[in-house]
N, CA and C atoms of all chains as a GROMACS GRO file, in nm:
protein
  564
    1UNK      N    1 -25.762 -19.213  21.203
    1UNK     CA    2 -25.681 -19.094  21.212
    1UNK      C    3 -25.561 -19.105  21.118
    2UNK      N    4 -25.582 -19.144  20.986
    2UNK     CA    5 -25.439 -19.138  20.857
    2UNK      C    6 -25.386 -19.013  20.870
    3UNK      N    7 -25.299 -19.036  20.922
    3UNK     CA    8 -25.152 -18.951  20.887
    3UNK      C    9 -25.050 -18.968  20.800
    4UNK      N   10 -24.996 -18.830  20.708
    4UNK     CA   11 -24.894 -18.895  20.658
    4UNK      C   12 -24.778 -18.751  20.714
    5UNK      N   13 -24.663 -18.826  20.732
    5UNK     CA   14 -24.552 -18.743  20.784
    5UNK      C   15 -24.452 -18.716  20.655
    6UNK      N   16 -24.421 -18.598  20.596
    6UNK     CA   17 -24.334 -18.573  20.516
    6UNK      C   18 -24.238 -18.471  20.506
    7UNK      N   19 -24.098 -18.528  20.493
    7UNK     CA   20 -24.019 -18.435  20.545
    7UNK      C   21 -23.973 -18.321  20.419
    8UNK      N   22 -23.936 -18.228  20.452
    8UNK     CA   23 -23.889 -18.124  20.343
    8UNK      C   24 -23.775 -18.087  20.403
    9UNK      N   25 -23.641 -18.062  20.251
    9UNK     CA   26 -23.600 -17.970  20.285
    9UNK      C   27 -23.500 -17.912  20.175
   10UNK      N   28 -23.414 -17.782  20.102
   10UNK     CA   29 -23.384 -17.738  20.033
   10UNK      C   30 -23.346 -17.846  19.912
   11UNK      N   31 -23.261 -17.987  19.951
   11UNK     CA   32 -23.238 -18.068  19.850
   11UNK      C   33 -23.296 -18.102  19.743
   12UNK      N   34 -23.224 -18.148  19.624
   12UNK     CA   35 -23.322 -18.219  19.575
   12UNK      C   36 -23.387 -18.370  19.608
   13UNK      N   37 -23.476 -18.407  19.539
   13UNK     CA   38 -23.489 -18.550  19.532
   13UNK      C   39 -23.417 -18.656  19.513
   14UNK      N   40 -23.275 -18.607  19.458
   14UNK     CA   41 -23.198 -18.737  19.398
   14UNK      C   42 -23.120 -18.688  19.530
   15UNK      N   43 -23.043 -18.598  19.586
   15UNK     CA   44 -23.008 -18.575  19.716
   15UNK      C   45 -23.081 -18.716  19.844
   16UNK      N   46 -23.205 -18.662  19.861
   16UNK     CA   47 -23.249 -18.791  19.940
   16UNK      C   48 -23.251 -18.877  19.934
   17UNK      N   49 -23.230 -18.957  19.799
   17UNK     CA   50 -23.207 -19.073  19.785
   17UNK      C   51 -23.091 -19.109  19.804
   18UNK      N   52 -23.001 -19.022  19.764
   18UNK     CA   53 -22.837 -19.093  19.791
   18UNK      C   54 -22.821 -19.075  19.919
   19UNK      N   55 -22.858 -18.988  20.005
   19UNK     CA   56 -22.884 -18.994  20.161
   19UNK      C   57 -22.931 -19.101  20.257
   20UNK      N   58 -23.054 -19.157  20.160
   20UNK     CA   59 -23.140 -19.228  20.226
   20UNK      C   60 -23.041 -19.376  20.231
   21UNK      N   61 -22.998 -19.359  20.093
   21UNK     CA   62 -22.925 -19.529  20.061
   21UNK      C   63 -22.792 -19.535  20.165
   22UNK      N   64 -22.739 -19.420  20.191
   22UNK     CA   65 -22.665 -19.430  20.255
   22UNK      C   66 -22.590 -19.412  20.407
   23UNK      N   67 -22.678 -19.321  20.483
   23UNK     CA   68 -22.681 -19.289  20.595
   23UNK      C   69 -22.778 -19.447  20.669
   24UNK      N   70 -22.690 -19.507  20.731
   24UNK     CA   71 -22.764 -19.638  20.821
   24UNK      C   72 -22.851 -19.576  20.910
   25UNK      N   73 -22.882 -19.422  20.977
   25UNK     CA   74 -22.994 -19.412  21.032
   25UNK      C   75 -23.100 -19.425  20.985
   26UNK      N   76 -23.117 -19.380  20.874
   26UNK     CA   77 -23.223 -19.354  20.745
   26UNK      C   78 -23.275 -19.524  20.707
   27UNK      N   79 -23.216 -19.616  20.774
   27UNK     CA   80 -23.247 -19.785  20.684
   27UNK      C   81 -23.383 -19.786  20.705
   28UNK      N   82 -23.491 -19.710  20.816
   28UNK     CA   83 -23.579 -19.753  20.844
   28UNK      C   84 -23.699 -19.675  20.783
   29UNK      N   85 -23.628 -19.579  20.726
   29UNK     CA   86 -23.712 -19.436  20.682
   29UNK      C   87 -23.855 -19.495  20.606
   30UNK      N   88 -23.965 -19.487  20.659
   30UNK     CA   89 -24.064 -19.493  20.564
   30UNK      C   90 -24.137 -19.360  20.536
   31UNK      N   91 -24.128 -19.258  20.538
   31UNK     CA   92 -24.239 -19.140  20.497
   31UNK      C   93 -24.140 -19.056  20.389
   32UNK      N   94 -24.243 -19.028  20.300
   32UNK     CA   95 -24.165 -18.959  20.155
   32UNK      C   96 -24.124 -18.824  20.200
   33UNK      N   97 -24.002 -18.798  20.107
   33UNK     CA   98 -23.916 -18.702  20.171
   33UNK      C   99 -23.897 -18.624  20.038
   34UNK      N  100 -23.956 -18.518  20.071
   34UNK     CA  101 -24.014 -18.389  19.980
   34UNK      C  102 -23.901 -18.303  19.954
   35UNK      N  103 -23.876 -18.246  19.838
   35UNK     CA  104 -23.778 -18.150  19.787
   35UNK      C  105 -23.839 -18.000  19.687
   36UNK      N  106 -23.739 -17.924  19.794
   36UNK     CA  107 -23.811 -17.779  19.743
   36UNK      C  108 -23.683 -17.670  19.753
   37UNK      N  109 -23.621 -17.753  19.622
   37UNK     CA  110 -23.504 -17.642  19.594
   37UNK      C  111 -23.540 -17.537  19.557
   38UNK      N  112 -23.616 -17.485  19.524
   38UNK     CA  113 -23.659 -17.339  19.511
   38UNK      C  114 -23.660 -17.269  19.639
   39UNK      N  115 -23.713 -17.319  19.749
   39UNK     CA  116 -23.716 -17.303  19.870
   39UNK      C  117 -23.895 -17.210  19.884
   40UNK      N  118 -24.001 -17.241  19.817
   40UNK     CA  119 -24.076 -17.207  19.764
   40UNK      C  120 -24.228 -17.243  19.872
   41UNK      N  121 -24.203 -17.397  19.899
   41UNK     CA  122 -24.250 -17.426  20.007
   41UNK      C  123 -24.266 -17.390  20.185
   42UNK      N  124 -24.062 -17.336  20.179
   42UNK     CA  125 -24.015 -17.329  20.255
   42UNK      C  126 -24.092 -17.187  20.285
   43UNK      N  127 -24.063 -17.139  20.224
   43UNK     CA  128 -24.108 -16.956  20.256
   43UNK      C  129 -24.235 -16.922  20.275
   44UNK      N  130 -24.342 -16.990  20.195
   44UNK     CA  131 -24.460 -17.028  20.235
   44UNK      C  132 -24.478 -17.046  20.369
   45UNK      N  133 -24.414 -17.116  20.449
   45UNK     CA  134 -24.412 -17.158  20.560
   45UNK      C  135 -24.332 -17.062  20.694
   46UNK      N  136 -24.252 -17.000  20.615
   46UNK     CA  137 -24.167 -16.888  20.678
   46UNK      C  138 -24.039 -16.982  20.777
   47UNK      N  139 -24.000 -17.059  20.692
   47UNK     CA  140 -23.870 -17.153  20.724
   47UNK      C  141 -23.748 -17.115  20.674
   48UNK      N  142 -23.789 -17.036  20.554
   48UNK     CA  143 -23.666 -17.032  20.477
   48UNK      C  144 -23.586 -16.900  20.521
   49UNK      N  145 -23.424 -16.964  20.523
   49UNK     CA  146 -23.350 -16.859  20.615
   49UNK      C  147 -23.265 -16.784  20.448
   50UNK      N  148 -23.312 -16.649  20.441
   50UNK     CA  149 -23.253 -16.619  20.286
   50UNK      C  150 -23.082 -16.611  20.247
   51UNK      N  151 -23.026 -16.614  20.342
   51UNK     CA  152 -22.900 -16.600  20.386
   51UNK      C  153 -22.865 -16.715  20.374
   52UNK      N  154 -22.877 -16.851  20.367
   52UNK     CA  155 -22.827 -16.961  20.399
   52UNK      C  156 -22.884 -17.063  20.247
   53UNK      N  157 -23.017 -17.015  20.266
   53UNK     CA  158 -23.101 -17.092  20.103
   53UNK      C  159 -23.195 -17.221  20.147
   54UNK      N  160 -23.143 -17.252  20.333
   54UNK     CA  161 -23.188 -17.357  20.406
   54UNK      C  162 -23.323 -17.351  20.459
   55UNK      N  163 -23.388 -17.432  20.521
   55UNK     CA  164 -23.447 -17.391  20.608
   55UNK      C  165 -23.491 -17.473  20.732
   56UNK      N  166 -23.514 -17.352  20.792
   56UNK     CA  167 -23.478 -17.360  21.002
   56UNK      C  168 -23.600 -17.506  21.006
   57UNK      N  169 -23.572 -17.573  21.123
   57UNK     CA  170 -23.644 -17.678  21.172
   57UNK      C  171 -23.762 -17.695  21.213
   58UNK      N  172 -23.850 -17.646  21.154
   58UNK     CA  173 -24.048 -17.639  21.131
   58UNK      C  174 -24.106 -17.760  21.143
   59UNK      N  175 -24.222 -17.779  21.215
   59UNK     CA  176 -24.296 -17.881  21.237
   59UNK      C  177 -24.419 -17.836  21.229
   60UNK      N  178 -24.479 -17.882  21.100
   60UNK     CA  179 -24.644 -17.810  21.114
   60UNK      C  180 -24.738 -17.932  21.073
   61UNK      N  181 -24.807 -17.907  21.149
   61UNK     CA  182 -24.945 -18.078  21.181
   61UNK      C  183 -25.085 -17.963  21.112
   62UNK      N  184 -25.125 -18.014  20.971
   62UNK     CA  185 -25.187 -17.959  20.916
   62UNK      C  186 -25.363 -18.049  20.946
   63UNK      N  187 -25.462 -18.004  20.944
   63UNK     CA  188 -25.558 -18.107  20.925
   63UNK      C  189 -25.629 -18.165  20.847
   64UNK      N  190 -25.740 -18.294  20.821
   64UNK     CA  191 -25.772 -18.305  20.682
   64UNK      C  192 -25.874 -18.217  20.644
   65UNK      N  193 -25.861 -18.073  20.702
   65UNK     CA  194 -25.946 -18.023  20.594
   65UNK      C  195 -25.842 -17.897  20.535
   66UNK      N  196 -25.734 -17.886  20.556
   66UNK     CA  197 -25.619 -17.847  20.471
   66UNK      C  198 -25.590 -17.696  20.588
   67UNK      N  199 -25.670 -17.732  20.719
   67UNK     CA  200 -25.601 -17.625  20.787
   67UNK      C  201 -25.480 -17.652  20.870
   68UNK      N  202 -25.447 -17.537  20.876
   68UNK     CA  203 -25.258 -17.528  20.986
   68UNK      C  204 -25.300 -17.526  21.103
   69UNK      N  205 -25.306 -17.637  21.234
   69UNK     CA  206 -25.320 -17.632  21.340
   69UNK      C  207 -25.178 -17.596  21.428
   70UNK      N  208 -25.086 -17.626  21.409
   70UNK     CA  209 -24.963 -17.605  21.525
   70UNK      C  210 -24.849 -17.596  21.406
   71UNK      N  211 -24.771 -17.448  21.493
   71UNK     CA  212 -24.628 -17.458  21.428
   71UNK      C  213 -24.522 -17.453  21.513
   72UNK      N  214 -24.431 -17.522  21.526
   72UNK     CA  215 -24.315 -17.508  21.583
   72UNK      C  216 -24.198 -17.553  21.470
   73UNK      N  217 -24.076 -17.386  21.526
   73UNK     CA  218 -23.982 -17.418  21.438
   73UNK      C  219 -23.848 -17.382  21.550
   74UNK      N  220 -23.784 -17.456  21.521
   74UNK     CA  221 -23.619 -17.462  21.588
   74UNK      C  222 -23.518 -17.419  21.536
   75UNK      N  223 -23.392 -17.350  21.585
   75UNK     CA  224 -23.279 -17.262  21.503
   75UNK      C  225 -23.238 -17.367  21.458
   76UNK      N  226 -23.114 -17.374  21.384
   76UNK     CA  227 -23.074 -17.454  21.320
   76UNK      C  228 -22.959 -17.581  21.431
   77UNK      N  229 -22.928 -17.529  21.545
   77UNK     CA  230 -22.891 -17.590  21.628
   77UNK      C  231 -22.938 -17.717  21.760
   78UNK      N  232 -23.069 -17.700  21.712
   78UNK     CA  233 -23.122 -17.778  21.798
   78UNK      C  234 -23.263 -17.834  21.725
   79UNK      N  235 -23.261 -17.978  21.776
   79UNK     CA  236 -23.317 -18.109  21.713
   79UNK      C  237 -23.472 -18.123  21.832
   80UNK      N  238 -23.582 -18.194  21.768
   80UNK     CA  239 -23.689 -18.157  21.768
   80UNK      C  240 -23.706 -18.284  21.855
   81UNK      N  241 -23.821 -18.293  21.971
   81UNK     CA  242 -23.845 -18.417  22.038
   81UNK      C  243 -23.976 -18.482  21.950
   82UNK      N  244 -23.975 -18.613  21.924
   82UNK     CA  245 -24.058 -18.661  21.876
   82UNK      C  246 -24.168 -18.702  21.933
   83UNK      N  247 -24.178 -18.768  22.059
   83UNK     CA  248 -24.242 -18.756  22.161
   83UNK      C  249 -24.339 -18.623  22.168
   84UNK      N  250 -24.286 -18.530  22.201
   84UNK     CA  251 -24.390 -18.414  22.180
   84UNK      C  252 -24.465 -18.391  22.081
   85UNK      N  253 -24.409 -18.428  21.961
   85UNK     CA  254 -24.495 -18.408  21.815
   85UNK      C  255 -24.587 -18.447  21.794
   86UNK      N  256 -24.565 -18.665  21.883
   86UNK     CA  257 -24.714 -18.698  21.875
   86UNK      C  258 -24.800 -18.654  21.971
   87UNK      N  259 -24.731 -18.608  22.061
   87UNK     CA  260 -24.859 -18.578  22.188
   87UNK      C  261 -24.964 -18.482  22.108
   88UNK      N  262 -24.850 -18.386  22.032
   88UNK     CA  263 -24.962 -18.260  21.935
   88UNK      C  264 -25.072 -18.297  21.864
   89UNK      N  265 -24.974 -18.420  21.804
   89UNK     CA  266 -25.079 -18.467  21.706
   89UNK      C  267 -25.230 -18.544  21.705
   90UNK      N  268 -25.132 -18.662  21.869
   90UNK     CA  269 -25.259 -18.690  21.937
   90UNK      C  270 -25.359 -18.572  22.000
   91UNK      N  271 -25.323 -18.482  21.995
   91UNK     CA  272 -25.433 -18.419  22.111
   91UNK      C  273 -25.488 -18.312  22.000
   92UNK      N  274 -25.482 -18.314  21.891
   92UNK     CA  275 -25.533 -18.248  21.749
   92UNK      C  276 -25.610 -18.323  21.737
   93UNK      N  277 -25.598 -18.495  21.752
   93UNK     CA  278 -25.704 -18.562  21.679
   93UNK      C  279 -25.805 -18.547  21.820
   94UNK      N  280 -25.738 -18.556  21.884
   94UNK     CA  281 -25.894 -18.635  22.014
   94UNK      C  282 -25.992 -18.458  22.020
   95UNK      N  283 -25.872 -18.367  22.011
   95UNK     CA  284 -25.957 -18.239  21.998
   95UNK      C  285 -26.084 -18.237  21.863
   96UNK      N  286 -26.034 -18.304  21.773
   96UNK     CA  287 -26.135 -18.261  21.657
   96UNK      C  288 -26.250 -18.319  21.671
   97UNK      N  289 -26.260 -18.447  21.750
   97UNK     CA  290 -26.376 -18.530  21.795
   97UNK      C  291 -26.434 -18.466  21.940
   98UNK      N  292 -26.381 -18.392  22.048
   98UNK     CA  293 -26.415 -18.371  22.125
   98UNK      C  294 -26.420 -18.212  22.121
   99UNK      N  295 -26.525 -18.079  22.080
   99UNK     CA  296 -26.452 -17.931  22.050
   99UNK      C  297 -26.524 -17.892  22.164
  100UNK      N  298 -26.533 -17.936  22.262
  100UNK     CA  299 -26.583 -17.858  22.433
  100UNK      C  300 -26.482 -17.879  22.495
  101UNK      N  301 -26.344 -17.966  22.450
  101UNK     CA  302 -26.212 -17.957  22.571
  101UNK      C  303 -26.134 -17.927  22.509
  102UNK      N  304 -26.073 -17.862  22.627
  102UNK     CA  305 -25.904 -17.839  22.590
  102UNK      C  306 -25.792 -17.920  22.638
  103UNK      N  307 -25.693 -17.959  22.586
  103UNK     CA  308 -25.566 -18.028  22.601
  103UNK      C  309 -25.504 -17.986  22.720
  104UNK      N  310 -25.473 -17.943  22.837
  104UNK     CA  311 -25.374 -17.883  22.899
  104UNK      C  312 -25.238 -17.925  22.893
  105UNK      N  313 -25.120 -17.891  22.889
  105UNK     CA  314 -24.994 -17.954  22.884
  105UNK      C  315 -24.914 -18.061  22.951
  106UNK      N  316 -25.023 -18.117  23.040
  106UNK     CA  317 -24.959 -18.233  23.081
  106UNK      C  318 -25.046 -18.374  23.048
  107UNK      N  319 -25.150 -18.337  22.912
  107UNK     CA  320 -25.193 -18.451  22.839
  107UNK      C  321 -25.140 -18.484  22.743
  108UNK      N  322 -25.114 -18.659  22.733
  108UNK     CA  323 -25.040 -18.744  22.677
  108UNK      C  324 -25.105 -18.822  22.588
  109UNK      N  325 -25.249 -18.856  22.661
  109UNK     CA  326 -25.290 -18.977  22.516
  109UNK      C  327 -25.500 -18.928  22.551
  110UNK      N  328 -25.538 -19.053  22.474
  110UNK     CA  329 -25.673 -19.022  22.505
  110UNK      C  330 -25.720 -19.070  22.627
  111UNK      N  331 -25.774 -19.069  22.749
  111UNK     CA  332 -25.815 -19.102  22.867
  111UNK      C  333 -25.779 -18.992  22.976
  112UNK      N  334 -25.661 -18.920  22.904
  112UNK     CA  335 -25.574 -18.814  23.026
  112UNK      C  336 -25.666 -18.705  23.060
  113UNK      N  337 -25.648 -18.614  23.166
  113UNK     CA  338 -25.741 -18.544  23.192
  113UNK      C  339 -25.726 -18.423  23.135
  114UNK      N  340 -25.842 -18.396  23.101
  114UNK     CA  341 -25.874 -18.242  22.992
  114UNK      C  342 -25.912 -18.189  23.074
  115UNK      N  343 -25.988 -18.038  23.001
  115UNK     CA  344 -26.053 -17.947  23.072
  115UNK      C  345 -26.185 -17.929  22.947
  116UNK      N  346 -26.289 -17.896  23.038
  116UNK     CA  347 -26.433 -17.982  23.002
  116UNK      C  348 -26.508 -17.822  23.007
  117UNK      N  349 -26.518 -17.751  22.862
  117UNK     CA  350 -26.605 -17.636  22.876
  117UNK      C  351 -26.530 -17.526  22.916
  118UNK      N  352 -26.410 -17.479  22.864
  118UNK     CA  353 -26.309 -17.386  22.945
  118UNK      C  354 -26.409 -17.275  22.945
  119UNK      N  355 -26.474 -17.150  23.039
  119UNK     CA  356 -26.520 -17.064  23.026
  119UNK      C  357 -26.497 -16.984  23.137
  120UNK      N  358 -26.602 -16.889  23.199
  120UNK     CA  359 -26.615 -16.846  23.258
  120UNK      C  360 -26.594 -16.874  23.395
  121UNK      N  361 -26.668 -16.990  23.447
  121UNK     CA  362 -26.661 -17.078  23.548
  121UNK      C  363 -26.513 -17.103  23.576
  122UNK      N  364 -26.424 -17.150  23.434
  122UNK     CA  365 -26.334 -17.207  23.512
  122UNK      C  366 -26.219 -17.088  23.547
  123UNK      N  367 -26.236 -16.952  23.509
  123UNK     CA  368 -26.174 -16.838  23.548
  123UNK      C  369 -26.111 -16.888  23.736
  124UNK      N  370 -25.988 -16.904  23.712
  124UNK     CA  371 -25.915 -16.866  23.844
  124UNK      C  372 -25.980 -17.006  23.935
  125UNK      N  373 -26.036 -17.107  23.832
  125UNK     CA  374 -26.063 -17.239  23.922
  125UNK      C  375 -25.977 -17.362  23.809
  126UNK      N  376 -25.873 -17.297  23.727
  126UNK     CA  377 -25.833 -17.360  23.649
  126UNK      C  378 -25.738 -17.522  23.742
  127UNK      N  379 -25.672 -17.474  23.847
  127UNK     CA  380 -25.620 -17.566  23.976
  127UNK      C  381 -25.736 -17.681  23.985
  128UNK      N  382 -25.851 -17.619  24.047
  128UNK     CA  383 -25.997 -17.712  24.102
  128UNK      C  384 -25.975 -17.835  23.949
  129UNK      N  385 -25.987 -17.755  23.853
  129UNK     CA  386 -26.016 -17.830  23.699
  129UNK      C  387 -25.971 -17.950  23.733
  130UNK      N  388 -25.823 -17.905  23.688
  130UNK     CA  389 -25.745 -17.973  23.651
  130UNK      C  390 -25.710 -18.120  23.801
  131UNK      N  391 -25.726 -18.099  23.918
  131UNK     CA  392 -25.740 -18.184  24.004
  131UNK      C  393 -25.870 -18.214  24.104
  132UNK      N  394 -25.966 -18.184  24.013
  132UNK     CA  395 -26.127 -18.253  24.038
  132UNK      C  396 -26.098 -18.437  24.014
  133UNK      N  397 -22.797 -16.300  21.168
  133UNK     CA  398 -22.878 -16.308  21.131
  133UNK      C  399 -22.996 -16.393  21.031
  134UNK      N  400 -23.075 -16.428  21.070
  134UNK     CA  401 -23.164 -16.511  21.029
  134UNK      C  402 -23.289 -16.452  20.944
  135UNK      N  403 -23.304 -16.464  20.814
  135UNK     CA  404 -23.384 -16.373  20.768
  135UNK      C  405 -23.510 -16.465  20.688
  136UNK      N  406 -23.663 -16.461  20.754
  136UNK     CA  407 -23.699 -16.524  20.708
  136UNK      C  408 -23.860 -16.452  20.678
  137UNK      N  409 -23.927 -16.524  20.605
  137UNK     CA  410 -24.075 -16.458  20.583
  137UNK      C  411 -24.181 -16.478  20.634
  138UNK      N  412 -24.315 -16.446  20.642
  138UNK     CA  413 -24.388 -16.398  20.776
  138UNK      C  414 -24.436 -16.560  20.799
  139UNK      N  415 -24.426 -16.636  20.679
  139UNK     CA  416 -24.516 -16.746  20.680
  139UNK      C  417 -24.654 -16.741  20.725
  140UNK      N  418 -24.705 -16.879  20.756
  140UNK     CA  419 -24.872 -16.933  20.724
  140UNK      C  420 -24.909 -16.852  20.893
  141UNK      N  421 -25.080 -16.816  20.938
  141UNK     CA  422 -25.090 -16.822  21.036
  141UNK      C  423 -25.166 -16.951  21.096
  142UNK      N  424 -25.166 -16.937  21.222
  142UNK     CA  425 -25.282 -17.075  21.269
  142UNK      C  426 -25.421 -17.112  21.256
  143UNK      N  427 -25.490 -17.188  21.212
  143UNK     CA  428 -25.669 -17.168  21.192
  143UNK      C  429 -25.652 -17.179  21.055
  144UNK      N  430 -25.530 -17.076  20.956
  144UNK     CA  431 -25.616 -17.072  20.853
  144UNK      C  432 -25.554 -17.165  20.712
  145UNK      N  433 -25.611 -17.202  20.621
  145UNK     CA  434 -25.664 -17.258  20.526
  145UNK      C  435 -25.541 -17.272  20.452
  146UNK      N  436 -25.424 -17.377  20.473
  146UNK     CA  437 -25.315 -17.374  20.376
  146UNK      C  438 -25.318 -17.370  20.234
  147UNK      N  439 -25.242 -17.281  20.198
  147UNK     CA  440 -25.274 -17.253  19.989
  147UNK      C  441 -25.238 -17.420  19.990
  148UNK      N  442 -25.285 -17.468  19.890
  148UNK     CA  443 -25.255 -17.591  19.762
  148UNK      C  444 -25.077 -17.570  19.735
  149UNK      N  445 -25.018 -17.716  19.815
  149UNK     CA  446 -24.910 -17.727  19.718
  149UNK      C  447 -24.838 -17.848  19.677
  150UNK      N  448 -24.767 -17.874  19.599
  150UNK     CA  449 -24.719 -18.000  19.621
  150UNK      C  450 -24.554 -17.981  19.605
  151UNK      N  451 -24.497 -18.118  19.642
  151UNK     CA  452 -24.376 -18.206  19.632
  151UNK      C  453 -24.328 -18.314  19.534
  152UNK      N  454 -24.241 -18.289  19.467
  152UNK     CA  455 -24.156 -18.411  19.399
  152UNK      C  456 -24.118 -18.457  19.531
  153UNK      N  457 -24.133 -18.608  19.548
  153UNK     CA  458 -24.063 -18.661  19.671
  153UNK      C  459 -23.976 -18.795  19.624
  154UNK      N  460 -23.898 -18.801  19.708
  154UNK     CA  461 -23.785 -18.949  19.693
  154UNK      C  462 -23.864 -19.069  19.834
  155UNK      N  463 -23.971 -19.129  19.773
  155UNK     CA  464 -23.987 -19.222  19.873
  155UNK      C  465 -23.936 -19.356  19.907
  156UNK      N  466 -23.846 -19.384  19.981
  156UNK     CA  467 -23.807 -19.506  20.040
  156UNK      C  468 -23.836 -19.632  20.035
  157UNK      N  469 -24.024 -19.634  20.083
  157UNK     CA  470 -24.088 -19.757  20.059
  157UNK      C  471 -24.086 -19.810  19.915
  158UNK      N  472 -24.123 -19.735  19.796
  158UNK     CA  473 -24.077 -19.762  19.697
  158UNK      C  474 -23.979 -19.780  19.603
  159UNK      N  475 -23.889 -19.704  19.627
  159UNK     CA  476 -23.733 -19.665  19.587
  159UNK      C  477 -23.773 -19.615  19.481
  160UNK      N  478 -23.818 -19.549  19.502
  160UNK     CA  479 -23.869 -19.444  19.365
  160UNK      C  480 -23.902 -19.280  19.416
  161UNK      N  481 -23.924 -19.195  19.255
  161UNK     CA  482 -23.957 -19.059  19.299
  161UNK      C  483 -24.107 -19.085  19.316
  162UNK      N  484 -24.182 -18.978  19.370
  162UNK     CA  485 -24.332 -18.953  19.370
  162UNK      C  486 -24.370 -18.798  19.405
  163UNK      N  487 -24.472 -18.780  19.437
  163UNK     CA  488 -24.519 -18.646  19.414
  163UNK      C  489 -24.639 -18.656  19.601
  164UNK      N  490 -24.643 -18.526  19.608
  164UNK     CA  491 -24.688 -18.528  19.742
  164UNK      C  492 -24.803 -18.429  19.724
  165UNK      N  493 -24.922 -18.422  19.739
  165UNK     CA  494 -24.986 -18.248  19.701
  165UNK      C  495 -25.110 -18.226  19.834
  166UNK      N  496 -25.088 -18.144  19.878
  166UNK     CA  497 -25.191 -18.140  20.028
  166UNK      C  498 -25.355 -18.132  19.954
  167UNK      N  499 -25.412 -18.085  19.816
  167UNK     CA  500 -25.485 -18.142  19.716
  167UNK      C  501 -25.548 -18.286  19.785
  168UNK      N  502 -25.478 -18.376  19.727
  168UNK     CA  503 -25.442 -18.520  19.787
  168UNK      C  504 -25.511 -18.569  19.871
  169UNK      N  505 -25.442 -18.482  19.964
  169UNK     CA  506 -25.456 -18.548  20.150
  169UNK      C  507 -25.600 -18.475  20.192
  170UNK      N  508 -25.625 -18.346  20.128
  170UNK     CA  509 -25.774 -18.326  20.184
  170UNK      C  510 -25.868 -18.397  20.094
  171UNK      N  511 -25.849 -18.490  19.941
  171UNK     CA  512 -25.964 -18.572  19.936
  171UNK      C  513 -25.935 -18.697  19.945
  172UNK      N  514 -25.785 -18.717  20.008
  172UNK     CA  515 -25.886 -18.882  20.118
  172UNK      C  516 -25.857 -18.843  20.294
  173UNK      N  517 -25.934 -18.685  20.295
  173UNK     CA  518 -25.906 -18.645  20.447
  173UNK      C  519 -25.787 -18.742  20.557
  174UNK      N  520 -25.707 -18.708  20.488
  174UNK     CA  521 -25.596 -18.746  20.565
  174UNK      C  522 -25.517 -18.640  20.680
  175UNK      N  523 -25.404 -18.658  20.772
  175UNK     CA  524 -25.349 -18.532  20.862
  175UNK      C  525 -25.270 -18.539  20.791
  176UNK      N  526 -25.150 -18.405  20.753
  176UNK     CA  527 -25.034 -18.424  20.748
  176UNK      C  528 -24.959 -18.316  20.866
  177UNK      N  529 -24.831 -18.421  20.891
  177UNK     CA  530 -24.696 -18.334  20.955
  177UNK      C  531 -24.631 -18.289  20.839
  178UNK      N  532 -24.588 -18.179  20.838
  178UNK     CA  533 -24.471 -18.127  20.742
  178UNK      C  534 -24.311 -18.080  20.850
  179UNK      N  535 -24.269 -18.185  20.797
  179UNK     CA  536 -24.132 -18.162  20.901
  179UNK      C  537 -23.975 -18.121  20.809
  180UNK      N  538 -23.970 -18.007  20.830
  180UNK     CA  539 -23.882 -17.896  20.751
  180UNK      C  540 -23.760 -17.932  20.845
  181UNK      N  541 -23.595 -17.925  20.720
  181UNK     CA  542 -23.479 -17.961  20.788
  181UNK      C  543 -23.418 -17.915  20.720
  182UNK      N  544 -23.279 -17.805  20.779
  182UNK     CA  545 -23.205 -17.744  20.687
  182UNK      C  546 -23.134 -17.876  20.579
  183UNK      N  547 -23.044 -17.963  20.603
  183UNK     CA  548 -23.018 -18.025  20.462
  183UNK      C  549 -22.997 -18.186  20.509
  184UNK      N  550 -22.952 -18.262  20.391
  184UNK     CA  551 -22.978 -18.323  20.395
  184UNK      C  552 -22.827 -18.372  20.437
  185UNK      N  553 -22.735 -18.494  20.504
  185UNK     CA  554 -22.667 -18.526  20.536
  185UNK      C  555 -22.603 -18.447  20.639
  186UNK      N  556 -22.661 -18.398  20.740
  186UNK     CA  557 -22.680 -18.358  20.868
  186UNK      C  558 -22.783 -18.416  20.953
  187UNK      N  559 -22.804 -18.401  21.078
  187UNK     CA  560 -22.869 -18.450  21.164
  187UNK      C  561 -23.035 -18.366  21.135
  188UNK      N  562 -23.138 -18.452  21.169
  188UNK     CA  563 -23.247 -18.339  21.141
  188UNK      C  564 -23.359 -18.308  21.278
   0.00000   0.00000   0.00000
């Protein structure tokens, strides 16, 4: 399951580097950190706030066959849980190997309990499902 | 006000793009292109942050 995580955002490239060298949170940073002063990417994505030139806090888990599975984006005031990102990400991958279940929101890793064939049946027995 | 554009929907097929990037592990620039990542089927996160020397 190769992942690569890359961050974007209006700066340039030489921006992140003098960031990177210098902010002690950043000492550990390993994933390349993408620049799109045009904001070109950004808008593509519908991040870019035109008023500001920035853009708002987007998280999109693309797959390897170049589709957009999940977007979440945050105002500019509030910071993103990471924890949740991988749960997405985990449950993107175990979904692409498994396409008869669904994730429900209180699955965490692979073993947790899904829902097996969502259809008809499970109409209004979604409770039964989920604590069979 | 926040003014922004309709962006990508879900399911479908992201256009081709790439990144000049500043990567760390190397201390060098590099280039990023989702191209790339679908021929060595790789996932990517794209994690968007207003700037840089702020919190993200």
């Amino acid at each position: 399951m190769g992942c690569d995580v890359v961050t974007v955002s209006t700066d340039t490239q030489f921006v992140h580097l003098a960031w990177q060298r210098d902010e002690k949170e950043l000492a550990q940073v390993k994933y390349p950190m993408g620049a799109d002063p045009t904001g070109n990417l950004s808008r593509m994505f519908g991040v870019y706030d035109e008023n500001t030139g920035l853009a708002l806090r987007g998280t999109f888990i693309i797959n390897p066959e170049g589709k957009l599975l999940n977007s979440e984006v945050n105002f500019y005031n509030m910071g993103r849980n990471i924890d949740e990102m991988m749960r997405k990400f985990k449950a993107n991958v175990y979904l692409a190997k498994k396409t008869n279940e669904a994730c429900p929101s209180k699955w965490k890793d692979e073993g947790d309990k899904t829902l097996v064939n969502p259809g008809a049946k499970m109409v209004g027995k979604v409770h039964e499902a989920l604590n069979a | 006000m926040t003014e922004t554009a309709a962006g990508l929907k879900l399911g479908q097929k992201v256009p081709d793009f790439s990144l000049t990037t500043y990567d760390p592990v190397k201390g060098d620039f590099g280039k990023f292109s989702l191209q790339d990542q679908i021929a060595s089927k790789r996932w990517t996160i794209l994690f968007f942050y207003p700037a840089d020397f702020t919190f993200v």
